[in-house]
C-alpha positions in Angstrom: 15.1 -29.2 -39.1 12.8 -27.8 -36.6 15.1 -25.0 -35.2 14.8 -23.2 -38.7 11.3 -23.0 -38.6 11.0 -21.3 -34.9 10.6 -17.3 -34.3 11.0 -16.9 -30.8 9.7 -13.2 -29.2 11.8 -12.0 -26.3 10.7 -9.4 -24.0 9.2 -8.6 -20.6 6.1 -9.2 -19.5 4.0 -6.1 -20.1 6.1 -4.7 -23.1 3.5 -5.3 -25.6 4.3 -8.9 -26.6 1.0 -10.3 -26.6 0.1 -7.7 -28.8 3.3 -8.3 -31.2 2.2 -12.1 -31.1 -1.2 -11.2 -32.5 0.5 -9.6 -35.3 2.7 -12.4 -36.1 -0.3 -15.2 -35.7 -2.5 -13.5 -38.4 -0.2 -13.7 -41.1 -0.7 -17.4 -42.9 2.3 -18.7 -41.9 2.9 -18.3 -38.4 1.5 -20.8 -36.0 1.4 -18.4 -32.8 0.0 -21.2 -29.7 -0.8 -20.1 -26.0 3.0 -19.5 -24.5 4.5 -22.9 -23.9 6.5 -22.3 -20.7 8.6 -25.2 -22.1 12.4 -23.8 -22.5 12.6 -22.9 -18.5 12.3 -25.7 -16.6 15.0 -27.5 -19.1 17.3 -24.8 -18.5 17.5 -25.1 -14.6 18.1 -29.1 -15.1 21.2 -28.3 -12.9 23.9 -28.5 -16.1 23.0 -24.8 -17.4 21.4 -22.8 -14.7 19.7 -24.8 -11.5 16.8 -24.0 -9.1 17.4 -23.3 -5.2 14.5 -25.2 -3.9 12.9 -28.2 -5.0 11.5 -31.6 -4.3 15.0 -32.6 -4.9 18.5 -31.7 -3.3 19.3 -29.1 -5.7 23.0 -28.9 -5.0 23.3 -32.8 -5.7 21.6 -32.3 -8.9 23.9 -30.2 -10.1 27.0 -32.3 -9.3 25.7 -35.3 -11.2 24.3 -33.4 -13.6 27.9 -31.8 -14.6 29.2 -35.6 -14.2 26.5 -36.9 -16.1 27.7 -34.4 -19.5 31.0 -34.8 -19.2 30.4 -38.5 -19.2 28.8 -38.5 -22.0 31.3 -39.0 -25.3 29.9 -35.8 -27.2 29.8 -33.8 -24.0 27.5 -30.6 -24.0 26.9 -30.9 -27.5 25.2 -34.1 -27.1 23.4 -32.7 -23.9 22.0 -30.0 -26.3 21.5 -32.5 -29.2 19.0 -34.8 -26.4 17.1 -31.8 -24.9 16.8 -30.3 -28.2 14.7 -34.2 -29.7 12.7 -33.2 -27.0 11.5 -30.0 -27.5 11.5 -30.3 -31.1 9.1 -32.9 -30.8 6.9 -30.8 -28.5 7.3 -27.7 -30.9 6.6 -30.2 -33.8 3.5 -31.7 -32.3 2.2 -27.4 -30.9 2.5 -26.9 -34.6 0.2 -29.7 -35.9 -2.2 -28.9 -33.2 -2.4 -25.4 -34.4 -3.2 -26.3 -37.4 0.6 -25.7 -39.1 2.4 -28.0 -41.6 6.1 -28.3 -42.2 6.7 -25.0 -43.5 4.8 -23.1 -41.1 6.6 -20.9 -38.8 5.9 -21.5 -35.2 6.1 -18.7 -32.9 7.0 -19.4 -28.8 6.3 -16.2 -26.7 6.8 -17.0 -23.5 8.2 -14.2 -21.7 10.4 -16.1 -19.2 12.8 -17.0 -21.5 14.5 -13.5 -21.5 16.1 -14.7 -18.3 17.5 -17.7 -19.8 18.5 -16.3 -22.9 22.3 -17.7 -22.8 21.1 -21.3 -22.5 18.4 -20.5 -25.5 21.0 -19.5 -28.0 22.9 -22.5 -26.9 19.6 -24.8 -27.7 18.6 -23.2 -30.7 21.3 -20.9 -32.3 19.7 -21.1 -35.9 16.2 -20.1 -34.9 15.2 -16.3 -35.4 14.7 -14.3 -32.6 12.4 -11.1 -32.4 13.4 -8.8 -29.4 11.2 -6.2 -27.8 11.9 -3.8 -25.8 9.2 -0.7 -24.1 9.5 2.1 -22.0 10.8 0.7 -18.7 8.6 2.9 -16.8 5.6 1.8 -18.8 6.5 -1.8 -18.1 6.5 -1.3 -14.8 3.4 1.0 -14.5 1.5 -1.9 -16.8 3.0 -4.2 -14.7 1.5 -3.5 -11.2 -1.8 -2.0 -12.4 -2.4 -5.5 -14.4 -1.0 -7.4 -11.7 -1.1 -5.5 -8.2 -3.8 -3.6 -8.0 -1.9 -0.4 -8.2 0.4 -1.5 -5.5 4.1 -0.8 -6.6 5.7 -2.0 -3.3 3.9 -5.5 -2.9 4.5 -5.7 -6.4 8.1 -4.7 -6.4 8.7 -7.0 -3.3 7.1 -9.9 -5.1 9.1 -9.2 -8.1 12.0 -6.6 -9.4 10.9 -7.2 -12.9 13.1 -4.3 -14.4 16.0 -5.1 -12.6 15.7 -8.8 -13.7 14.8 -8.2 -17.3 16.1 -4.9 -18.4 20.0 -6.3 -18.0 19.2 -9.4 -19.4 17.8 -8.5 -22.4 20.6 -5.7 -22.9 23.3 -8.4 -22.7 21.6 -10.1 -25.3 20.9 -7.6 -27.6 24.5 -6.2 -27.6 26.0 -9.7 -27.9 23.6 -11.1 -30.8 24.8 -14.9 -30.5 22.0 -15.8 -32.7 19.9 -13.7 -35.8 18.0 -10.8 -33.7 15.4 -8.6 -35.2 14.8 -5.5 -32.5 11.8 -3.4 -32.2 11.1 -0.4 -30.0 7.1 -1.1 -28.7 6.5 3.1 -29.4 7.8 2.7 -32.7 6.2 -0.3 -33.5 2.8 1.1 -32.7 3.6 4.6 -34.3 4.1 2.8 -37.3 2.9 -0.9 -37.8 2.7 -1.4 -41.5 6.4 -0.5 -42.0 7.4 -2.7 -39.0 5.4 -5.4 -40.1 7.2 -6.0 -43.8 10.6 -5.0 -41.9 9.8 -8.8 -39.6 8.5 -10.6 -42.8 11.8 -9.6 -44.5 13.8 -10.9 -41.6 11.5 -14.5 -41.2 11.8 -15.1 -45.2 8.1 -14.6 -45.3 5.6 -12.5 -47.6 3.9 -9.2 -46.8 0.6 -10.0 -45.3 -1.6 -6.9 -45.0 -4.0 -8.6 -42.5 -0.8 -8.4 -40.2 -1.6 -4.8 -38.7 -5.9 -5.5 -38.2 -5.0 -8.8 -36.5 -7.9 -8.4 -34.8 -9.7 -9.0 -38.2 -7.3 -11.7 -39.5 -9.7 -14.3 -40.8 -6.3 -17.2 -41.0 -4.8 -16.4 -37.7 -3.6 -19.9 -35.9 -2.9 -20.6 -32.5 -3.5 -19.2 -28.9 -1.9 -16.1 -28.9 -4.2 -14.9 -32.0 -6.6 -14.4 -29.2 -4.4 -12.5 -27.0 -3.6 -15.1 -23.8 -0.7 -13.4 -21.9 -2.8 -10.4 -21.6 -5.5 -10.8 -19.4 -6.7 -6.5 -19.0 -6.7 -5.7 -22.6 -7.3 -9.0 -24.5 -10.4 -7.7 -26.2 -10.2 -4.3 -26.3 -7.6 -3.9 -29.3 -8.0 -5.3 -33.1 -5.0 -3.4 -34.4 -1.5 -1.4 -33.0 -2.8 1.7 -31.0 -0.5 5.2 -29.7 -3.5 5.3 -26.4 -0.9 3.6 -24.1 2.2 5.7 -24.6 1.5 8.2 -22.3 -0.5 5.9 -19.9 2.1 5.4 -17.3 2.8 8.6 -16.7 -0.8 9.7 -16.2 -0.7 6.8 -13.7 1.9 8.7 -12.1 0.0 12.0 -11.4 -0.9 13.1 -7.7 1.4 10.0 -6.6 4.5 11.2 -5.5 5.2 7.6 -3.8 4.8 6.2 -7.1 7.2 8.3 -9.1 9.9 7.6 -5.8 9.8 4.3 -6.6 10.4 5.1 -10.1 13.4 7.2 -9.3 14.7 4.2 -6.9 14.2 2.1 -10.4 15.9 4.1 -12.7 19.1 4.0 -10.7 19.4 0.5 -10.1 19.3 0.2 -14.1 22.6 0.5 -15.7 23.4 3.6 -18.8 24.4 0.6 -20.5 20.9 -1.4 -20.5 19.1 1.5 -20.7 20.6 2.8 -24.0 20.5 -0.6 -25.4 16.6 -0.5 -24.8 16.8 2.8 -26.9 16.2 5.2 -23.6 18.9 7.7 -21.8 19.2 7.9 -18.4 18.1 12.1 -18.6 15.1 11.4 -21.1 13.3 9.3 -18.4 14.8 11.6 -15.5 13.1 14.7 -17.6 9.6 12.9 -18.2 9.5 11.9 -14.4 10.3 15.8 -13.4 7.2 16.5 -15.5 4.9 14.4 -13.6 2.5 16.6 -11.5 2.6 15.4 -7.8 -0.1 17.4 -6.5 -2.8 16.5 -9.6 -5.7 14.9 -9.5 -5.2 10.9 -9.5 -6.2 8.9 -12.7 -9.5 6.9 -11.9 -9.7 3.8 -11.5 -10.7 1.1 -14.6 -13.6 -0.4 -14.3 -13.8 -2.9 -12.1 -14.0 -6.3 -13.8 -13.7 -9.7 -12.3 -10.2 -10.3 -13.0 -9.6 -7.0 -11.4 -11.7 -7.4 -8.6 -9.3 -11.3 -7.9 -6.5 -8.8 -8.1 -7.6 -6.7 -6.0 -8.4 -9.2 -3.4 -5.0 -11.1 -3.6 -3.1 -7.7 -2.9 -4.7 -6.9 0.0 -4.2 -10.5 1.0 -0.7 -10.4 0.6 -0.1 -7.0 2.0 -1.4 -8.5 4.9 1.0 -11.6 5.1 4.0 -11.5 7.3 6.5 -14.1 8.4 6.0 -12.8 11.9 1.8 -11.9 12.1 -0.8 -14.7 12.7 -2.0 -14.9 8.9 1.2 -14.9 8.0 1.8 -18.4 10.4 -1.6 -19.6 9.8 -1.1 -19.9 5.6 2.4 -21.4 6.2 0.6 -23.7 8.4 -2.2 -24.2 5.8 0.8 -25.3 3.3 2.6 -27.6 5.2 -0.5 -29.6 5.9 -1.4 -29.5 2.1 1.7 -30.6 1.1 1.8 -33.6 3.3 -2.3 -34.5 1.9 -0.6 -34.0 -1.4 2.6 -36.1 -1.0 
């Protein structure tokens, strides 16, 4: 049964999963492709969870699709029973590709799935599931430097990822519908080797030493052995590091708009969540206190290509506006492509 041999990895983008996935694809018997993307778009079907804008009439969808399983004589159970043929047989053929046989694990990280984490238990209950979990304000930080150029409000207009992911993955952690391994990202770099025999005892696997140097790892399989997910840092690492802990809040430092927005963050996010990520509320209030507002800005990175498309983006989109001509001119611009593309 394929279910049995999957590991997924849950966590926000930016919380160290790629580098997690790297660890996991150089031992032998992990398969570890490029993130599928493949459990998301069968979870908003319209049955589970839907979409609000589509090719489609969204709210019809979800009518018949309702009809359509309680039609069916097994009901959701036979619902699960069809998507899940599916995406075994994609997960069955990933694995091949990759180079796996039967018993090989294959590992999906695909960071989307932590918002859909109620229909993935449903799909596959018997799988194993590693959870991650970072330093929210890390996340963030890593998040729009990566992502936005620097720029926390474009970024945190174009996406609340702590809000979205922090309470999801919480929920999920303190409910444990299906077998959860959790790991902290500063304790998992602190200390990789003992983290590393800690998930081959929970997968049913042997200790494989070439684990920690994954960079090094001559029988890694699959994508995420080369570190796709993770566009700024893909090359730079061969092994768990302690550089980054500290990073965000050196990001921080002479940026007072920055660590407001931090602040806003932090109370939006629940005692709750936070404590189930393994943070308090007054730990992160303390480290933010610490942050120097009148020091001397971090320099930049270097700029590389990627950054410099990043770069160019965000000052695109700062500059778009529902009611300003480039913001009319590129909704103009996509309604005539989708018409040439109908």
């Amino acid at each position: 049964m394929m279910q049995d041999r999957l590991v997924f990895l849950i966590g926000s983008p930016r919380s160290g999963s790629t580098m997690l996935s790297r660890m996991l694809g150089a031992h032998p018997a992990i398969v570890a492709p490029e993130e599928p993307h493949l459990i998301t778009p069968i979870a908003h079907l319209g049955y589970f969870e839907s979409v609000e804008r589509a090719p489609y009439d969204p709210v019809i969808t979800r009518t018949a699709a309702r009809a359509l399983v309680a039609a069916l004589p097994g009901g959701e159970a036979a619902y699960l029973d069809a998507l899940r043929a599916y995406t075994d047989a994609i997960y069955a053929g990933l694995r091949r590709a990759a180079g796996g046989d039967d018993a090989s694990l294959l590992l999906d990280k695909t960071p989307a799935y932590a918002l859909s984490l109620d229909f993935l238990a449903r799909l596959y209950p018997q799988a194993r599931y590693v959870v991650l979990t970072r330093h929210p304000m890390a996340v963030w930080s890593s998040y729009v430097d990566s992502f936005f150029d620097g720029d926390d409000a474009v970024a945190h207009e174009h996406n609340p990822l702590l809000e979205r992911y922090v309470p999801a993955i919480a929920r999920f952690l303190r409910t444990r519908p299906v077998p959860i391994h959790a790991i902290r990202y500063e304790a998992l770099v602190r200390e990789p080797e003992r983290h590393a025999r800690e998930l081959c005892a929970f997968l049913g696997i042997e200790e494989s030493a070439g684990m920690v140097d994954y960079g090094e790892a001559p029988d890694a399989r699959g994508e995420s052995t080369r570190g796709l997910g993770d566009p700024t840092n893909v090359s730079r690492e061969t092994r768990p590091t302690t550089a980054s802990l500290s990073k965000w809040a050196r990001a921080a430092t002479g940026r007072p708009e920055r660590v407001a927005l931090y602040r806003a963050i932090l109370a939006r996010l629940a005692d709750e969540d936070l404590e189930t990520w393994g943070f308090e509320r007054a730990g992160i209030a303390a480290e933010l206190d610490a942050i120097d507002l009148g020091g001397r800005r971090a320099p930049r990175p270097p700029l590389t290509r990627y950054a410099l498309e990043r770069r160019l983006l965000v000052a695109v989109r700062r500059r778009i506006r529902p009611d300003n001509a480039l913001g009319r001119l590129v909704r103009k611009l996509r309604e005539v492509c989708d018409v040439l593309l109908r």
